[in-house]
C-alpha positions in Angstrom: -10.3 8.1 18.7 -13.1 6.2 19.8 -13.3 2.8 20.8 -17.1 2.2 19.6 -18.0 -0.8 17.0 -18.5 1.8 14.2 -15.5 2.9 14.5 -12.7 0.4 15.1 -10.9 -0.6 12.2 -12.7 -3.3 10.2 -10.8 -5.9 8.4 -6.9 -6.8 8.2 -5.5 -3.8 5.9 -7.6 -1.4 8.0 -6.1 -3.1 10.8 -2.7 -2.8 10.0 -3.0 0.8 8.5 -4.1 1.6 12.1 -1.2 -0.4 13.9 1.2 1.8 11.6 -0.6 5.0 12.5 -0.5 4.0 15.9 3.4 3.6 16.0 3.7 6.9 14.0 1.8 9.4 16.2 2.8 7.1 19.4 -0.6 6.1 20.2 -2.6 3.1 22.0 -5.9 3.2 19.4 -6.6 4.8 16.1 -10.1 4.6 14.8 -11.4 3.7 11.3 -12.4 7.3 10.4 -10.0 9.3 12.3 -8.6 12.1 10.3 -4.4 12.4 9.4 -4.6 15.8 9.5 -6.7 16.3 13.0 -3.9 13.7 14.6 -0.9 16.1 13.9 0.0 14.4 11.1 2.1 16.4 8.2 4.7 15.4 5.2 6.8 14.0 6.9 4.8 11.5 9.0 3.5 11.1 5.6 6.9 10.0 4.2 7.2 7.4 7.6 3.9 5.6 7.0 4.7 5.2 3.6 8.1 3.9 4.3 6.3 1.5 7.0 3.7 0.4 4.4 6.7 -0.7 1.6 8.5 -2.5 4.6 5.5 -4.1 6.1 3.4 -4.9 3.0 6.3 -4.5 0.1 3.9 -1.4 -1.0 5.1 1.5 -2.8 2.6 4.3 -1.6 3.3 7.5 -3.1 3.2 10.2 -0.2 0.6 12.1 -2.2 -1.8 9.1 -1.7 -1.6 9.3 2.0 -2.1 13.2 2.0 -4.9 13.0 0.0 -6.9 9.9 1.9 -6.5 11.1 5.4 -7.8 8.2 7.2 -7.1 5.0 7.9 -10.2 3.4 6.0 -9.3 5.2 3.1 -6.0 4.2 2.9 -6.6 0.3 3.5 -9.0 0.5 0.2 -5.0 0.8 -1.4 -3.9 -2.0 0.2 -7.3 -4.1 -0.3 -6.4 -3.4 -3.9 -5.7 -6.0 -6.5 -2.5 -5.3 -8.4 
């Protein structure tokens, strides 16, 4: 969890992927490229974030999604993504 340039969230869905993360695993700052997995994460904080993403962004994620793009950058590209 860094606080360099490089890697602090870029962008507004990479920004609000990490606001959601940090609410989940209760902390102050999430980087761009940290990892789900190295934070604690597990199903079902996997469940919660994708429950956050529908009621923040009206965004069905499937929970699969998020276990399988582990950081924040990866899961903003579903958000940045057209419909």
């Amino acid at each position: 969890m860094s606080d360099t340039a490089d890697t602090r969230p870029r962008g507004a869905a990479e920004e609000l992927v990490a606001a959601i993360w940090c609410d989940v695993f209760d902390l102050e700052r999430i980087g761009r490229h940290d990892d789900f997995y190295d934070l604690g994460g597990h199903s079902l904080l996997a469940i919660r974030m994708a429950s956050r993403l529908r009621d923040t962004v009206g965004l069905t994620v499937p929970v699969r999604f998020i276990l399988d793009n582990p950081t924040v950058a990866e899961m903003a590209l579903l958000i940045e993504r057209p419909a």
